[in-house]
MINUSE-567979 format. One record per residue: residue number from 1; chain; z negated, y negated, x of N, C-alpha, C in turn. Coordinates in nm, 3 decimals, decimal comma, always signed. Layout:
<atoms>
<NUM 'A' <Z Y X> <Z Y X> <Z Y X>>
...
</atoms>
This chain:
<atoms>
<1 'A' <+10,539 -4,950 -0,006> <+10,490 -5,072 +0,055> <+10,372 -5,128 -0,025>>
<2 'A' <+10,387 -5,136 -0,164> <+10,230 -5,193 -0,246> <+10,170 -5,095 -0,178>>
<3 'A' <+10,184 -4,969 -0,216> <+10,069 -4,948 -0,212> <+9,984 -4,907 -0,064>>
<4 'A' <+10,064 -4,946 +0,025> <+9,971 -4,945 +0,219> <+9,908 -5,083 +0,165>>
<5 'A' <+9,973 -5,180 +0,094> <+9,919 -5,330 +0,101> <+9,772 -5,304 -0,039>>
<6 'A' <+9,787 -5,238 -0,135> <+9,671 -5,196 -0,196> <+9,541 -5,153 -0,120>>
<7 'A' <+9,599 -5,021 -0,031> <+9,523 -5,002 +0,058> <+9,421 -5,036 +0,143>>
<8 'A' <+9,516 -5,086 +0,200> <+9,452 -5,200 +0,288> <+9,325 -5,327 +0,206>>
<9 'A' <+9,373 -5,363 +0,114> <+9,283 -5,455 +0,051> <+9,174 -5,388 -0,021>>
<10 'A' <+9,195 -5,278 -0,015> <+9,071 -5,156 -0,083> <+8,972 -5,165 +0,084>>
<11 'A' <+9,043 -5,124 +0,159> <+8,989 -5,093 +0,287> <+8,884 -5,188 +0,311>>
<12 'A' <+8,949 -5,351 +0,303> <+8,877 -5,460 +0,316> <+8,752 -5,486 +0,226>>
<13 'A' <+8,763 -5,411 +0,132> <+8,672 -5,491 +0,029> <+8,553 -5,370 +0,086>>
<14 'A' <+8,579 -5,243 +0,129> <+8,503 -5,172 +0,160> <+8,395 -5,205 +0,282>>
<15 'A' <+8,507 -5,278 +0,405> <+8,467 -5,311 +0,521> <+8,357 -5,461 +0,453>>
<16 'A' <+8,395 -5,561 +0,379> <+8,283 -5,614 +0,365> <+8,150 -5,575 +0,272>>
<17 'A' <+8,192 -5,476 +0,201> <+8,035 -5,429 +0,161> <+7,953 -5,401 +0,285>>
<18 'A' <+8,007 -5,280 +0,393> <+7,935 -5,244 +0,548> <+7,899 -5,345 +0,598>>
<19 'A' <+7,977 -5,473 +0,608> <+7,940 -5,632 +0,704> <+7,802 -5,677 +0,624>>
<20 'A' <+7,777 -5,650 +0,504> <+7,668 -5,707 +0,430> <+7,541 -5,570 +0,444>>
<21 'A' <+7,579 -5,456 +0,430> <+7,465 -5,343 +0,476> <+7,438 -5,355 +0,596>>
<22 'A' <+7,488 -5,380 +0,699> <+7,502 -5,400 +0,801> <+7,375 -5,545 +0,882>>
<23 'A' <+7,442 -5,683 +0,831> <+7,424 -5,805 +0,816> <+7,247 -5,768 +0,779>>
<24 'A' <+7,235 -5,736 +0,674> <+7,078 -5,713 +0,634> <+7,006 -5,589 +0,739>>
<25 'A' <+7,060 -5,530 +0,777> <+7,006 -5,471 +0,924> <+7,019 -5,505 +1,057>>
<26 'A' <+7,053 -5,625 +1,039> <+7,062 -5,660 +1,206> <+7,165 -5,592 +1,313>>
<27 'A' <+7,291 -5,571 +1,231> <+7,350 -5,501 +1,326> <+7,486 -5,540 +1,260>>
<28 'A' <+7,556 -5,633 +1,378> <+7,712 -5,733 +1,382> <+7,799 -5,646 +1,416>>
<29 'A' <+7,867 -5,674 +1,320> <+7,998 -5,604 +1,342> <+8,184 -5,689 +1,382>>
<30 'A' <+8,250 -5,630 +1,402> <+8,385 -5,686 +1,418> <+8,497 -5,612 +1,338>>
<31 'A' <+8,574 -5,629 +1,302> <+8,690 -5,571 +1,204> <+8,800 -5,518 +1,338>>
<32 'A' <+8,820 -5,430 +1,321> <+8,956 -5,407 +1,395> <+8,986 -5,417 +1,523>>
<33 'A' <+8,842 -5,357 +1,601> <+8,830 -5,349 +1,706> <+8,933 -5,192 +1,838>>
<34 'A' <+8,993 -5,311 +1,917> <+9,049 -5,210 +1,997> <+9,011 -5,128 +2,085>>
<35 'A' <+9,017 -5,010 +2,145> <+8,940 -4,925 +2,206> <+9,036 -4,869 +2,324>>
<36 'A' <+8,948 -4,847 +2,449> <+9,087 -4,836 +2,581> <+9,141 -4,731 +2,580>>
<37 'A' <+9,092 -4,634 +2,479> <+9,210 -4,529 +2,444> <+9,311 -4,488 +2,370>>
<38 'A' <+9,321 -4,675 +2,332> <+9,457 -4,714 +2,255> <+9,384 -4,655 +2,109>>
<39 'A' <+9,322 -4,653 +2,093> <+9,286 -4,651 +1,925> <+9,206 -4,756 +1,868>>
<40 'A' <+9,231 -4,779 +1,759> <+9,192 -4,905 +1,666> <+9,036 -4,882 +1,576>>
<41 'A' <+8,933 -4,911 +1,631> <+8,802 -4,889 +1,526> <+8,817 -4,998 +1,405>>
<42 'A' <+8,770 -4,952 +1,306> <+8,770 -5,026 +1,149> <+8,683 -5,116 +1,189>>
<43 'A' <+8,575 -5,073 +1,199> <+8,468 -5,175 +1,181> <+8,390 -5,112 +1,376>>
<44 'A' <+8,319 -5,207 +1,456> <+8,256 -5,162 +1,595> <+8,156 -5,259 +1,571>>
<45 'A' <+8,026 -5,220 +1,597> <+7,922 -5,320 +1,603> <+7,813 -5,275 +1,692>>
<46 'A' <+7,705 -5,390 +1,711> <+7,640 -5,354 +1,802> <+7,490 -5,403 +1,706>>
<47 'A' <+7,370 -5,310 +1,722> <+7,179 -5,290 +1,619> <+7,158 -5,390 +1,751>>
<48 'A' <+7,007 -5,395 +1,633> <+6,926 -5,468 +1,727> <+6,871 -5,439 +1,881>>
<49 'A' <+6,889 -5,275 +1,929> <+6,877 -5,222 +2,061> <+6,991 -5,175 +2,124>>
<50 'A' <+7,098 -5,251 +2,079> <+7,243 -5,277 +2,202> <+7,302 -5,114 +2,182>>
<51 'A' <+7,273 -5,083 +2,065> <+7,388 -4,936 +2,043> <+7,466 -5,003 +1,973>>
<52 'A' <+7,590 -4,896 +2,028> <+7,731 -4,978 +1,979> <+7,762 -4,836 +1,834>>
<53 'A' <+7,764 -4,904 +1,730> <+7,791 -4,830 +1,628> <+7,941 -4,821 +1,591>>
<54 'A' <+8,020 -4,694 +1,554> <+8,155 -4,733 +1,489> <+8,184 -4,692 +1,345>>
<55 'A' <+8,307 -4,748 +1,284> <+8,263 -4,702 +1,101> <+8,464 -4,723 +1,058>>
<56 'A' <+8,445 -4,576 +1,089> <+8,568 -4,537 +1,043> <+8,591 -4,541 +0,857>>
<57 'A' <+8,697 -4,647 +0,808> <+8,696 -4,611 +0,657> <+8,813 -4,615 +0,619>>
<58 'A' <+8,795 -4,551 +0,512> <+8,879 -4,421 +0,437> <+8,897 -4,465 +0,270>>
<59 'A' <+9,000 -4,452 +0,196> <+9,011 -4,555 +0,079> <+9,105 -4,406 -0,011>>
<60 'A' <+9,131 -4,316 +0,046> <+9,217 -4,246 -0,017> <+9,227 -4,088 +0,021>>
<61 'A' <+9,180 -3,994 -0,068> <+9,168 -3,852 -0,018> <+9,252 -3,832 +0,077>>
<62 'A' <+9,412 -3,776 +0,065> <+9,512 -3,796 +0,141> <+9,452 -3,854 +0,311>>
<63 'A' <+9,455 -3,955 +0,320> <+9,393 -4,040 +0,420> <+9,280 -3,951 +0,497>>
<64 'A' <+9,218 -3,933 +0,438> <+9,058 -3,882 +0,483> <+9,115 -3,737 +0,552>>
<65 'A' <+9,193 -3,675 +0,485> <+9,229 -3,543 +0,513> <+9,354 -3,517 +0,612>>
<66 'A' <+9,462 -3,638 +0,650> <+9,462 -3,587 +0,722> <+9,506 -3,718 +0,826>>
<67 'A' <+9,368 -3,758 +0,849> <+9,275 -3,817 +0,980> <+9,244 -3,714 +1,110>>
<68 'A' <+9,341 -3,685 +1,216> <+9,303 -3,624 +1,285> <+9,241 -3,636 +1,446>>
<69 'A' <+9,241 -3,829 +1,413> <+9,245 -3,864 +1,542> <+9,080 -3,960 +1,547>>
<70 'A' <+9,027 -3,928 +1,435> <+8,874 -3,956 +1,470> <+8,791 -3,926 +1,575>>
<71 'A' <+8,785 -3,814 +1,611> <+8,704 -3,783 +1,737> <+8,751 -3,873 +1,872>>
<72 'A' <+8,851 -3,956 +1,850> <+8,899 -3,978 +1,960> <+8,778 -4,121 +1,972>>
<73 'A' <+8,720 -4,158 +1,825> <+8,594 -4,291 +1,872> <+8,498 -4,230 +1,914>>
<74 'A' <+8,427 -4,101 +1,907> <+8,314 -4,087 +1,957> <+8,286 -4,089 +2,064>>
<75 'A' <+8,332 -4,101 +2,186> <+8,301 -4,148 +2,297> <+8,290 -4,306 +2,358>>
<76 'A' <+8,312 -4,339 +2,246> <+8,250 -4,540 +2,226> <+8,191 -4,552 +2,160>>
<77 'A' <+8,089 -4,473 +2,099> <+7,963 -4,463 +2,030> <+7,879 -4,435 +2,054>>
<78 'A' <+7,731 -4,478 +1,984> <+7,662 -4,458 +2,004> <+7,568 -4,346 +1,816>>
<79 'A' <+7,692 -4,416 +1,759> <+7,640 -4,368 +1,598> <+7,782 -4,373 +1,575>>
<80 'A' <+7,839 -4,272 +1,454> <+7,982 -4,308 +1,378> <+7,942 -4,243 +1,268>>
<81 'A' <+8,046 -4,353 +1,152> <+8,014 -4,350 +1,006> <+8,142 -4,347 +0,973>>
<82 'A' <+8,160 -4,277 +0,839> <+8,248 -4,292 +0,769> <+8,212 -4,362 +0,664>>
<83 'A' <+8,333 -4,478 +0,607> <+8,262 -4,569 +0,516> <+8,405 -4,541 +0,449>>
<84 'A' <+8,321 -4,496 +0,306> <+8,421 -4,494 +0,186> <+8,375 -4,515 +0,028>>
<85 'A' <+8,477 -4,582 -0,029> <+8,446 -4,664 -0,157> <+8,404 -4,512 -0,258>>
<86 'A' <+8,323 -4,622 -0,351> <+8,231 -4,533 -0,465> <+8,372 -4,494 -0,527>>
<87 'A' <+8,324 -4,368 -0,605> <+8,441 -4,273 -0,632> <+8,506 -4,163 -0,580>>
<88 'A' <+8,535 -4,206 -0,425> <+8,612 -4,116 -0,347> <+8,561 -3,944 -0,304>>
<89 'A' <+8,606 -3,863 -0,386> <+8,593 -3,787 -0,287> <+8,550 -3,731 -0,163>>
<90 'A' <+8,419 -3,703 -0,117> <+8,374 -3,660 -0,023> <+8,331 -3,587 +0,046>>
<91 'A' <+8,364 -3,443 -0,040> <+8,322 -3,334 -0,048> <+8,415 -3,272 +0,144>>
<92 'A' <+8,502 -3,310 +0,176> <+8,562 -3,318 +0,295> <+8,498 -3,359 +0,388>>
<93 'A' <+8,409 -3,440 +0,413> <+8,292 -3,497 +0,518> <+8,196 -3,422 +0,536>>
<94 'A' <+8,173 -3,290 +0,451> <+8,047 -3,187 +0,424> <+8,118 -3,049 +0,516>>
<95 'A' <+8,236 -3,051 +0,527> <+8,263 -2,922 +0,607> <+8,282 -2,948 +0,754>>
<96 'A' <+8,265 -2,845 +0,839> <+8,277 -2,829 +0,952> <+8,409 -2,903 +1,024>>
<97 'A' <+8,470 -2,910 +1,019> <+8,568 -3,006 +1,075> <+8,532 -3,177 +1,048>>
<98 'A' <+8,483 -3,219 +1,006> <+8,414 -3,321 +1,023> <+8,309 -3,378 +1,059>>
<99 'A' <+8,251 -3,195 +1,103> <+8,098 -3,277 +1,185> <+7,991 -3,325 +1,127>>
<100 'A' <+7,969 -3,265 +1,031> <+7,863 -3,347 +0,968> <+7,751 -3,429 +1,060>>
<101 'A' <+7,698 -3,290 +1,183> <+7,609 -3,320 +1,264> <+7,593 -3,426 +1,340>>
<102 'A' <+7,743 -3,529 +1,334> <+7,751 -3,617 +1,442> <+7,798 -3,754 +1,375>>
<103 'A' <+7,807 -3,730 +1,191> <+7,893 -3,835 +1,173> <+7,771 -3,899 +1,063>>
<104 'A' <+7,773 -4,027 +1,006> <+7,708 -4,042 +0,914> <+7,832 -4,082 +0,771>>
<105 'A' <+7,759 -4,115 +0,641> <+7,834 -4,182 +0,568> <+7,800 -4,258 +0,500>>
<106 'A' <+7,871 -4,366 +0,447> <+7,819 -4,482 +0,361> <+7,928 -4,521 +0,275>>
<107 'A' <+7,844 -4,530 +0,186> <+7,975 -4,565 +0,054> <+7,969 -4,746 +0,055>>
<108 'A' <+8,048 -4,799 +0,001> <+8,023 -4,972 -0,023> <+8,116 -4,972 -0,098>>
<109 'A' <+8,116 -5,111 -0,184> <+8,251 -5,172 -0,241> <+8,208 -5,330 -0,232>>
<110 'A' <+8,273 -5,412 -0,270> <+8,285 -5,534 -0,209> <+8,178 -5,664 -0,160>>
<111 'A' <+8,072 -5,553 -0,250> <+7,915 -5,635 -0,287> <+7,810 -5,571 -0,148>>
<112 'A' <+7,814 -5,482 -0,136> <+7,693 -5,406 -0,104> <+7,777 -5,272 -0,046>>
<113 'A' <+7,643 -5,188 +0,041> <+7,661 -5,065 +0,096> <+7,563 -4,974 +0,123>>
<114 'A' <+7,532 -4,848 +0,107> <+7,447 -4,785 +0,118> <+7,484 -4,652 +0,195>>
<115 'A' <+7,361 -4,602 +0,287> <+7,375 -4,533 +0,398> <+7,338 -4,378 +0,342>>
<116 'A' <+7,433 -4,314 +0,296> <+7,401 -4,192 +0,190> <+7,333 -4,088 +0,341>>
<117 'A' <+7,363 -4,079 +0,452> <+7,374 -3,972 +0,536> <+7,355 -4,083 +0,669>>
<118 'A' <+7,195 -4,059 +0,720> <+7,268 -4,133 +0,854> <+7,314 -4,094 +0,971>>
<119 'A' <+7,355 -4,180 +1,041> <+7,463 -4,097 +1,149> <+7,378 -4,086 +1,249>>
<120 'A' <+7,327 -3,958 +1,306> <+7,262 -3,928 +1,424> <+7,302 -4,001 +1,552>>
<121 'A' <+7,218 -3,996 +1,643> <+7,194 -4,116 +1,760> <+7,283 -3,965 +1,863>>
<122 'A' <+7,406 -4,031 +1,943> <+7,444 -3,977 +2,033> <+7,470 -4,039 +2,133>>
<123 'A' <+7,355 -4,081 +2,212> <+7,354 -4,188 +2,315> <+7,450 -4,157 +2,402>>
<124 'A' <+7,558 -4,295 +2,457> <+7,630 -4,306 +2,542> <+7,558 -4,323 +2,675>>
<125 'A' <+7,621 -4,284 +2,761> <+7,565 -4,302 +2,904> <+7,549 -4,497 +2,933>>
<126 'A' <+7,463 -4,509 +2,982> <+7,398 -4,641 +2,989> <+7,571 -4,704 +3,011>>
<127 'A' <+7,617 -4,731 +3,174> <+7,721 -4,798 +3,217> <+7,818 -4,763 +3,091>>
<128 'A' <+7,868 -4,669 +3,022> <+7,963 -4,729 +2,930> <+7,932 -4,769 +2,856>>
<129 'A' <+7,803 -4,782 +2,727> <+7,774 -4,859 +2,658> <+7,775 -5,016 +2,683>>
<130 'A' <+7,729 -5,024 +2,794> <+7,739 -5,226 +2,919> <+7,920 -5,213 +2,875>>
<131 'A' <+8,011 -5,135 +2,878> <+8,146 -5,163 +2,895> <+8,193 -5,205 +2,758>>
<132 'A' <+8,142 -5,137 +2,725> <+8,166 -5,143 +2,530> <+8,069 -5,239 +2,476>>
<133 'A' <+8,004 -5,281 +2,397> <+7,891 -5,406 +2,455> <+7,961 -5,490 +2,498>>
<134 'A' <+8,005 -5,516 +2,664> <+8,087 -5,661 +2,713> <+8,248 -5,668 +2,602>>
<135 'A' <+8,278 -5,569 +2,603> <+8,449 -5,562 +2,559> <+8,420 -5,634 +2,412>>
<136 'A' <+8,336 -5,614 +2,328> <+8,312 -5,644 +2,177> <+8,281 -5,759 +2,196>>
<137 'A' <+8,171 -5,804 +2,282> <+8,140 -5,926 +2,308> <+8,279 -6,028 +2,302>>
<138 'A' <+8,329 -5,999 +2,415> <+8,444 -6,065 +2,427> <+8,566 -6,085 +2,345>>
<139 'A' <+8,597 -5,974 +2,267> <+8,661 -5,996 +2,178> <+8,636 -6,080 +2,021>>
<140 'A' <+8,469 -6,062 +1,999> <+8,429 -6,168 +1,943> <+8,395 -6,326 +1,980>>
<141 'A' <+8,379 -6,313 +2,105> <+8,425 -6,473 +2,120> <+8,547 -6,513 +2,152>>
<142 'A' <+8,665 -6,425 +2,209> <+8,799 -6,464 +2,184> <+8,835 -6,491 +2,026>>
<143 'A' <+8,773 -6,474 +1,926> <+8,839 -6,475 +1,792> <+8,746 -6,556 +1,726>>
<144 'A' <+8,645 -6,599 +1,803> <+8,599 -6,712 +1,727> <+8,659 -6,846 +1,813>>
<145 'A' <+8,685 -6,855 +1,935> <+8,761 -6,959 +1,993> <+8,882 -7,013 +1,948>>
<146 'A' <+8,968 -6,918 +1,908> <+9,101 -6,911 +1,837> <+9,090 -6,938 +1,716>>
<147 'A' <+8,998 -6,901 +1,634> <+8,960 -6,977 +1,482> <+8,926 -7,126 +1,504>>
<148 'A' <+8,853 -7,166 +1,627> <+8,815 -7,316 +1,619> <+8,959 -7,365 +1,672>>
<149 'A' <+9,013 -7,346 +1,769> <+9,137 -7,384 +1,812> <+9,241 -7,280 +1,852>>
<150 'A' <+9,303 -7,314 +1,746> <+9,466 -7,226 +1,741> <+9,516 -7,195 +1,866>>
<151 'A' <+9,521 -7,304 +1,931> <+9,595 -7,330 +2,054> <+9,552 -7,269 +2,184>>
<152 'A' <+9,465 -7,204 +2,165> <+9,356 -7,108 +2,249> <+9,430 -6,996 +2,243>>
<153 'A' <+9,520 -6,944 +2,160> <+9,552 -6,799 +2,139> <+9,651 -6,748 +2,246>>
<154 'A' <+9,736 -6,810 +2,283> <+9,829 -6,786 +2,415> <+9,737 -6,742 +2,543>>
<155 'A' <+9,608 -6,765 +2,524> <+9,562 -6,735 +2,707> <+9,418 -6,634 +2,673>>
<156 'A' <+9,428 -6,570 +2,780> <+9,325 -6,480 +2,818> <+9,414 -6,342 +2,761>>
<157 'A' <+9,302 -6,260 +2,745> <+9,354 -6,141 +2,745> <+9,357 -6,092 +2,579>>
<158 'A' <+9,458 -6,082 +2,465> <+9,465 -6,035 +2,362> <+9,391 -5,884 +2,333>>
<159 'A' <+9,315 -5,862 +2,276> <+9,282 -5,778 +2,219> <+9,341 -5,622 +2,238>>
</atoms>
């Protein structure tokens, strides 16, 4: 149990270095975005020309290795990154089962982030990007409504 809860707070400190690499490029992100194929993106954001970026991260070899359900974001992308803390192991992101060709990577820790590999442009077809785009939208103003008033959280559609 510490240590999923270690984890996790590794994860976080990772996810805000990306919100700040990110933040200085013009390109917003959301934490813990849901996806209609029932999978959970780390981080989903949208650049300054309405590509929806995703940033899968990874805090622990183990973890990284056996992640088998990544491919399942690339079809709500427009770019995907793996974002993992300085230190880790990465020599696993360089072989063929991970795609180098399609994935990028960026290391961060709680300050800052840097884009070691960037993630090639695999444009989504116009109409689902508009779907993905509205869905983020919305889920970021459902969670900023609910931060201003609590009492907001019972209605509309949860995440």
């Amino acid at each position: 149990m510490m240590d999923s809860i270690m984890e996790a707070q590794k994860a976080g400190v990772v996810a805000r270095g990306i919100a700040r690499l990110f933040a200085r490029n013009d390109i917003w992100c959301l934490s813990e975005m849901p996806l209609r194929n029932g999978r959970r993106a780390d981080l989903m954001g949208v650049d300054s020309k309405g590509r929806v970026i995703i940033v899968e991260i990874k805090v622990q070899r183990a973890d990284l290795l056996g992640d088998g359900k990544w491919p399942d974001y690339l079809d709500f992308c427009d770019r995907f990154y793996w974002g993992v803390p300085p230190g880790l192991d990465r020599s696993p992101l360089e072989g063929e089962g991970y795609r180098p060709d399609c994935c990028g990577i960026i290391v961060a820790d709680g300050y800052d982030g840097e884009i070691l590999r960037p993630a090639p442009l695999h444009p989504l077809a116009a109409a689902r990007r508009k779907v993905e785009v509205e869905r983020l939208a919305r889920a970021a103003l459902r969670r900023a409504t609910v931060a201003l008033d609590p009492q907001c959280a019972p209605w509309g559609t949860p995440e």
